[in-house]
C-alpha positions, 0 to 999 in steps of 0.5 A: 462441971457441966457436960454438954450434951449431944443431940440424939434425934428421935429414931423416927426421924432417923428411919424416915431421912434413911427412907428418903435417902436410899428412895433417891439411890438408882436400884441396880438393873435387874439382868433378867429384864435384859435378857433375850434368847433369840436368836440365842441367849443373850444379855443385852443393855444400852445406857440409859436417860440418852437420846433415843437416836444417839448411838453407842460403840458395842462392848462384848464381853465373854467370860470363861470357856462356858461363856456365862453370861451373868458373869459378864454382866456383873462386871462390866454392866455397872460401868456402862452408863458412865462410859457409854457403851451399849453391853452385850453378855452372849452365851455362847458355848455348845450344849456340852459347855465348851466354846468352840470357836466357829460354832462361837462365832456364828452365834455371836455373828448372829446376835450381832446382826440382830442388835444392828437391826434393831438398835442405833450402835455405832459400826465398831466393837470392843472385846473382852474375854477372860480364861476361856473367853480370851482365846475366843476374842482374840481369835473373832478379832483377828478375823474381824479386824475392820469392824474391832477398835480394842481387846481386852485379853484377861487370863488367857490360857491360850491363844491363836497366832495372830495375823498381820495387822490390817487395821488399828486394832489396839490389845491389853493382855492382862495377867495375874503374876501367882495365875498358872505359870503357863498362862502367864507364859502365854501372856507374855508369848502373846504380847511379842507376837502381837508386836511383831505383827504389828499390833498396838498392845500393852501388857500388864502383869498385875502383882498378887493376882490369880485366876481372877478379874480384879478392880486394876483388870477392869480399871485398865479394860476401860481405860483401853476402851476409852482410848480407842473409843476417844471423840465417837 
C-alpha cells in the first residue's frame, strides 16, 4: 500500500514566513522610555495611534508599601490601549521605603499637576493599590472624592474609616481566601463600612489566592474601570 507522503517545507521557508510573522507583532513598550523624575519618579504612558487631542481618564496604579513602580507597569500597562486609559506608575515612598500617606499624597499631587499640564487627560481618576498600596489609595480617594470614579482595592492590609460618601465613588475590594486571615478580616470590615457610608462597592473573595494580583484581580479591576469610565 502506498503512503501518502506529508509535505515538509524547506527550513528556509520556514525561518523566513517565522521572520515576517513576529516583524508584524508590536514589541512590548520598553518602561525605561516611559519614565521620568521630575518632579519625582514616575512611569508614565498614554495610549497609542489616537488623536493627539483626544483625551483619557487617568489610571494610578500603587503597588506595595514601597510603590515600585515597575510593578505596576507590568500589570496594568498591556491592558491600556485596549481600554483607553492613560497609566501613571509613581513611586512614591520616603527614602526608607515606607509609604507614608501625606508625604505620599504631595508626591502624587505633585505628578499629577504636572501631567495635567503637559497632557490632554480627562478630569477624572481611577486608583488602584495592592497591600501597601490599598491603604494609601483608599485614603487619597476618601480625600479627593470629586475628581475619583473608581478604587480598586486589592490586598489591603489595612484601611482608613472612610467618610461619608459625597460623590459617586464606586470600590472593589479584592482578597485572596488563603491571604493572611486579618487582611482577609479587613476586607470584609472595609466592605461593611463602605456600605454604610454609602459607597458603591463590590467585594470578591477570590478561591485559591494569596498574597498576590491574579488574572480574576485584574479581570474584575477593569471591569470596575470600564463601568464608571462608561460613555468619557
Amino acid at each position: 500500500m502506498m503512503k501518502e507522503r506529508q509535505y515538509r517545507p524547506p527550513l528556509a521557508i520556514l525561518v523566513v514566513f517565522t521572520l515576517a510573522f513576529c516583524a508584524s507583532c508590536t514589541a512590548a513598550p520598553d518602561p525605561e522610555a516611559y519614565r521620568f523624575d521630575s518632579p519625582s519618579l514616575y512611569y508614565f504612558y498614554q495610549p497609542e495611534g489616537d488623536d493627539p487631542g483626544q483625551t483619557h481618564p487617568l489610571f494610578i496604579g500603587v503597588h506595595g508599601s514601597s510603590t515600585e513602580g515597575r510593578s505596576c507597569w507590568d500589570t496594568w500597562q498591556p491592558q491600556a490601549d485596549d481600554h483607553g486609559y492613560a497609566l501613571l506608575c509613581p513611586v512614591l515612598a520616603d527614602p526608607d521605603g515606607r509609604l507614608h500617606q501625606l508625604h505620599g499624597n504631595e508626591r502624587l499631587y505633585n505628578i499629577v499637576y504636572r501631567l495635567y499640564q503637559e497632557y490632554p487627560l480627562q478630569p477624572i481618576i481611577f486608583l488602584v493599590g495592592f497591600s501597601g498600596g490599598a491603604r494609601f489609595v483608599q485614603g487619597y480617594a476618601f480625600m479627593n472624592p470629586a475628581y475619583v470614579s473608581g478604587v480598586s482595592v486589592i490586598a489591603g492590609a489595612d484601611y482608613y474609616p472612610p467618610s461619608q460618601a459625597t460623590g459617586q465613588v464606586r470600590f472593589a475590594v479584592i482578597v485572596g481566601d488563603r491571604d493572611n486571615p486579618l487582611t482577609a478580616q479587613d476586607a470584609w470590615s472595609l466592605d461593611a463600612l463602605l456600605r454604610e457610608s454609602g459607597y458603591q462597592v463590590e467585594l470578591h473573595v477570590l478561591s485559591g489566592v494569596g498574597h498576590e494580583i491574579t488574572p480574576e484581580a485584574v479581570e474584575i479591576t477593569l471591569e470596575l474601570y470600564d463601568q464608571v469610565n462608561k460613555g468619557r
